[in-house]
MIMAR-947324 format. One record per residue (C-alpha): residue in three letters; x, z negated, y negated. Coordinates in steps of 0.1 Angstrom, whole numbers. Layout:
MIMAR-947324
<rec resn="ala" east="X" up="Z" north="Y"/>
...
//
This chain:
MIMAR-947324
<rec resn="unk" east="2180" up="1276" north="736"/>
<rec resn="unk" east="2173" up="1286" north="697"/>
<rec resn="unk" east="2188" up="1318" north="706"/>
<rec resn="unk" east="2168" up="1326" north="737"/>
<rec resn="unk" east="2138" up="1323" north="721"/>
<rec resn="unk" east="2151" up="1343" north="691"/>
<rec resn="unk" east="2158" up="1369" north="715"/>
<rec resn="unk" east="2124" up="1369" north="734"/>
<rec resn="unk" east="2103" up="1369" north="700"/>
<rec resn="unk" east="2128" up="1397" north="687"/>
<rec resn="unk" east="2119" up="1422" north="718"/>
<rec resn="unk" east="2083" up="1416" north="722"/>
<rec resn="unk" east="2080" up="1424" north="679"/>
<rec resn="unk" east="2096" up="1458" north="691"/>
<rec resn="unk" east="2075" up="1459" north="719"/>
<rec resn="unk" east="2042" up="1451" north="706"/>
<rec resn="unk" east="2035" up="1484" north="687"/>
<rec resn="unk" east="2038" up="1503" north="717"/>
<rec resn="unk" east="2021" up="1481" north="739"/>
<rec resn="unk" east="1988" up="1484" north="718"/>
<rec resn="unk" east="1995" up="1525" north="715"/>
<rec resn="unk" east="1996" up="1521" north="757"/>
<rec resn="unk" east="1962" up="1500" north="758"/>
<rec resn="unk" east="1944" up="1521" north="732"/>
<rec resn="unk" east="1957" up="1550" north="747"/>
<rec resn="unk" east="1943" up="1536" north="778"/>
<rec resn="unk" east="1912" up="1527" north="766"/>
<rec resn="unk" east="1902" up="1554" north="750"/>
<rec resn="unk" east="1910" up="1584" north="781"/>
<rec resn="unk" east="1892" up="1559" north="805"/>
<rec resn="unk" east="1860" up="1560" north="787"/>
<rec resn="unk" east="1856" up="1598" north="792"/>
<rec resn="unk" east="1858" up="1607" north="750"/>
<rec resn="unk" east="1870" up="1636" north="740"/>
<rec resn="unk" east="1883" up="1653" north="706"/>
<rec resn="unk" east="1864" up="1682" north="695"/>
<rec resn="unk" east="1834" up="1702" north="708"/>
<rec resn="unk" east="1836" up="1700" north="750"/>
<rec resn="unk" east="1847" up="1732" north="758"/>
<rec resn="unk" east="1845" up="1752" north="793"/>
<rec resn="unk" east="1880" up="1748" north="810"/>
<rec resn="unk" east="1902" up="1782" north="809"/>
<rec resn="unk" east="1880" up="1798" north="784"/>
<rec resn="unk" east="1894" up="1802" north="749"/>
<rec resn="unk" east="1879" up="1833" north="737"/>
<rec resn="unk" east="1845" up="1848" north="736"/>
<rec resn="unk" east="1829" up="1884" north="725"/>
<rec resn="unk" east="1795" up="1882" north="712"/>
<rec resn="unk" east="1781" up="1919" north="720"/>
<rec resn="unk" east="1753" up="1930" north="699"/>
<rec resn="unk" east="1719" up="1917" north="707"/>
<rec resn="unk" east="1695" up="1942" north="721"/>
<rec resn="unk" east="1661" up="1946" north="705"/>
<rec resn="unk" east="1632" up="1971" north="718"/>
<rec resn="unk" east="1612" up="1956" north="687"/>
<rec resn="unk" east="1600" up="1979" north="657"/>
<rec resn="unk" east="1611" up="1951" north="634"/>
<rec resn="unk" east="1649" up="1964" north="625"/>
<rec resn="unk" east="1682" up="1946" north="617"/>
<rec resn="unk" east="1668" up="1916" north="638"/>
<rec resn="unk" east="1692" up="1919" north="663"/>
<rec resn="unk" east="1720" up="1922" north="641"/>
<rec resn="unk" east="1706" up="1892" north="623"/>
<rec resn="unk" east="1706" up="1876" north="655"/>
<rec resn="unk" east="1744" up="1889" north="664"/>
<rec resn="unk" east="1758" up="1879" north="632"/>
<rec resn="unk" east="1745" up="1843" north="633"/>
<rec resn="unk" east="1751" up="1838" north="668"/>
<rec resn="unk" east="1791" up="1848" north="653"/>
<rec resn="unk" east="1788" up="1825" north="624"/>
<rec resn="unk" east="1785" up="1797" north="647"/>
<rec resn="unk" east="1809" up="1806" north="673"/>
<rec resn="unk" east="1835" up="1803" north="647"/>
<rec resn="unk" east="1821" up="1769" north="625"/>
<rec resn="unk" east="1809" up="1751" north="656"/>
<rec resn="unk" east="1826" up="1756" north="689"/>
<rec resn="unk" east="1864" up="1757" north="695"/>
<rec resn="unk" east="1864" up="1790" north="712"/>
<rec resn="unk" east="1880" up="1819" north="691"/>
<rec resn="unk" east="1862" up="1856" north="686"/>
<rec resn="unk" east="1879" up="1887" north="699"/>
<rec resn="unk" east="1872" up="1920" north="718"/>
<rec resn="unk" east="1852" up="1929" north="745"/>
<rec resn="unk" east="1885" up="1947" north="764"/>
<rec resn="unk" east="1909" up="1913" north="756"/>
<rec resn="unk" east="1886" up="1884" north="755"/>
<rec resn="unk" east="1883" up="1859" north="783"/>
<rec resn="unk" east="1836" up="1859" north="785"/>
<rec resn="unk" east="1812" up="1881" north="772"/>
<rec resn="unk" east="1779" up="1864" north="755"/>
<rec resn="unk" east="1754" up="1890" north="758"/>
<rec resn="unk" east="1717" up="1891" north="747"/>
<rec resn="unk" east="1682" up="1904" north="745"/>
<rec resn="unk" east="1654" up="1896" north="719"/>
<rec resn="unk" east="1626" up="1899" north="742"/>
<rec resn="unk" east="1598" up="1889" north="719"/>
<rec resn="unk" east="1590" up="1887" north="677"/>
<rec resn="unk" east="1556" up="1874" north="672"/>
<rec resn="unk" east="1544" up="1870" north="634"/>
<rec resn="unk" east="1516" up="1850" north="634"/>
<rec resn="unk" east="1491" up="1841" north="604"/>
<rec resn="unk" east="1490" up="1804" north="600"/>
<rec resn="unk" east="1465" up="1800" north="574"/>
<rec resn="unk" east="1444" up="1830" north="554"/>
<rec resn="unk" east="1426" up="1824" north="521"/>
<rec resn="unk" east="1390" up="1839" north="515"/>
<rec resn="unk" east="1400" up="1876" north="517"/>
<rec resn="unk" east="1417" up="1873" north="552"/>
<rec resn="unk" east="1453" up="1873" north="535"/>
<rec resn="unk" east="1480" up="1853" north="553"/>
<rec resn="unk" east="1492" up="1819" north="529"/>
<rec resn="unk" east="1511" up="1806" north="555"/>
<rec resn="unk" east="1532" up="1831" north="586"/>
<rec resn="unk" east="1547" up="1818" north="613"/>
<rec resn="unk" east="1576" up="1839" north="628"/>
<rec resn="unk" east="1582" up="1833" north="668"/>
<rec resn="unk" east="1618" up="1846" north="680"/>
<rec resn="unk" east="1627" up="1847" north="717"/>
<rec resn="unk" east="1657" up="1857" north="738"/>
<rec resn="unk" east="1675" up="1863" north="771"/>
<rec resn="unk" east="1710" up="1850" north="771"/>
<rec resn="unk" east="1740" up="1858" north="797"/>
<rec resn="unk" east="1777" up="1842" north="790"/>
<rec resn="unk" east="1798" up="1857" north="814"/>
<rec resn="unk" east="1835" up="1853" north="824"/>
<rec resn="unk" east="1847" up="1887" north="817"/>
<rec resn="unk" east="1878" up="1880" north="844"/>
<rec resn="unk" east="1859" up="1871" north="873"/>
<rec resn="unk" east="1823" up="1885" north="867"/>
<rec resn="unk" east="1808" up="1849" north="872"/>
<rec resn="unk" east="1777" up="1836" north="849"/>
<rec resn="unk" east="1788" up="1808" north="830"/>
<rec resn="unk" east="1753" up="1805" north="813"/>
<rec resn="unk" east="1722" up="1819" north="816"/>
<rec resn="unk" east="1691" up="1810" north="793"/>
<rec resn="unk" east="1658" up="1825" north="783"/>
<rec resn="unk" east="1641" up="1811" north="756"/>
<rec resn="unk" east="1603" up="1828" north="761"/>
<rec resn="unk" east="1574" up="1825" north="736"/>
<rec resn="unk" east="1548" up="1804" north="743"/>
<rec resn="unk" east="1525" up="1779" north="731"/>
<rec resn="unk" east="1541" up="1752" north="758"/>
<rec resn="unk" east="1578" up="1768" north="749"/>
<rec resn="unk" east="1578" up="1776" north="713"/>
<rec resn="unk" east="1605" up="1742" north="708"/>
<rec resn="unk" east="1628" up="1767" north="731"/>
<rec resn="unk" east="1627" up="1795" north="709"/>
<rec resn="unk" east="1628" up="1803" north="669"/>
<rec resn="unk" east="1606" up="1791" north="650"/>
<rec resn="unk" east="1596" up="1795" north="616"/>
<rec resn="unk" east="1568" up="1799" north="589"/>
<rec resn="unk" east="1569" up="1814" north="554"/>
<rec resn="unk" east="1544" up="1818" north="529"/>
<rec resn="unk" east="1548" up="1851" north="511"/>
<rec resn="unk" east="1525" up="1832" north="482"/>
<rec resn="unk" east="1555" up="1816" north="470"/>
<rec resn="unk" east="1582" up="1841" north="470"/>
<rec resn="unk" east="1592" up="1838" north="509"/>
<rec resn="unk" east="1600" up="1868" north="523"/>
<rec resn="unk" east="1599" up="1882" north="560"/>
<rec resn="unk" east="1632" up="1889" north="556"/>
<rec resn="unk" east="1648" up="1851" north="544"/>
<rec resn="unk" east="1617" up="1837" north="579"/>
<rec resn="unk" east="1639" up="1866" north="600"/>
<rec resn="unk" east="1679" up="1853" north="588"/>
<rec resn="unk" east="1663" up="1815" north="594"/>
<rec resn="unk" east="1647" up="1823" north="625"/>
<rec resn="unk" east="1681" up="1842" north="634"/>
<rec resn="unk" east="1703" up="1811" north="625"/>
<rec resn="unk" east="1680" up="1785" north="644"/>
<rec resn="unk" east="1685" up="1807" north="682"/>
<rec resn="unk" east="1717" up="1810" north="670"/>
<rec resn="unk" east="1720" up="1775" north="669"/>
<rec resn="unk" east="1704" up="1771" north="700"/>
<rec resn="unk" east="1728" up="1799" north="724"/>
<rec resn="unk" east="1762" up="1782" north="709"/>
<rec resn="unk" east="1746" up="1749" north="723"/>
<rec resn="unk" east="1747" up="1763" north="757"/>
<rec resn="unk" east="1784" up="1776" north="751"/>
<rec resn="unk" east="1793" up="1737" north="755"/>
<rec resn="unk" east="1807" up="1723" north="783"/>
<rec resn="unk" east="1785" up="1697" north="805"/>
<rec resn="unk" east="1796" up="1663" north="805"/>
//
């Protein structure tokens, strides 16, 4: 009898490790988590084209191109390559830069500038022609939490230029957001 229930204790202490890797394994897939940033099933790599711009304000669209890049490659688990070889296409449009005194002191000179950034976005699977994503973020007093948005004040040493590579990293932010798979 001793030996029976030697036996029994003996294979369920060999057993017991992988029966609680089977029910954590089983817990965890039936709750819908996953590892990683939720990607779009079958896509793996992406081309960011250069952003269009009819503005007079230069390098904002390479800003824009660079940043969107940047967090392709720290955020999202899809890899960059070429237009010819990659699997989609993210291409986009700043359609609006607004620059907009926030506060003036006596002599009508800005203190305070806010910079407004907005942009047409189009991720498309390069394969098959089919929009993935499609997104406009317009400018707007109602909309201005959908696009980049930023102030300076040139008073204190802030530049256009360090509103522009902010306001450029926020959209940026923004586009690779939509690059995410929906849950």
């Amino acid at each position: 009898m001793k030996d029976n229930v030697r036996t029994v204790r003996s294979i369920m202490q060999r057993l017991l490790p992988y029966l609680s890797l089977l029910l954590s394994f089983a817990a965890i897939s039936g709750c819908g988590y996953t590892l990683g940033t939720p990607m779009v099933p079958g896509v793996r790599t992406v081309h960011v084209a250069v952003f269009k711009s009819d503005s007079f304000r230069r390098n904002l669209d390479y800003l824009l191109t660079e940043a969107v890049q940047k967090e392709v490659r720290t955020r999202s688990g899809y890899r960059l390559d070429e237009a010819e070889t990659a699997d989609t296409i993210l291409r986009g449009k700043i359609i609006e830069i607004r620059k907009n005194p926030l506060v003036e002191n006596r002599n009508d000179d800005p203190r305070e500038v806010q910079l407004m950034v907005g942009a047409e976005v189009s991720w498309i699977d390069r394969r098959s022609g089919q929009i993935l994503q499609q997104q406009t973020f317009p400018l707007g007093p109602e909309l201005t939490q959908h696009s980049s948005n930023v102030s300076f004040a040139p008073e204190v040493g802030q530049s256009l230029a360090t509103a522009q590579q902010e306001s450029a990293t926020r959209l940026a932010a923004r586009i690779v957001d939509l690059m995410e798979a929906q849950w």
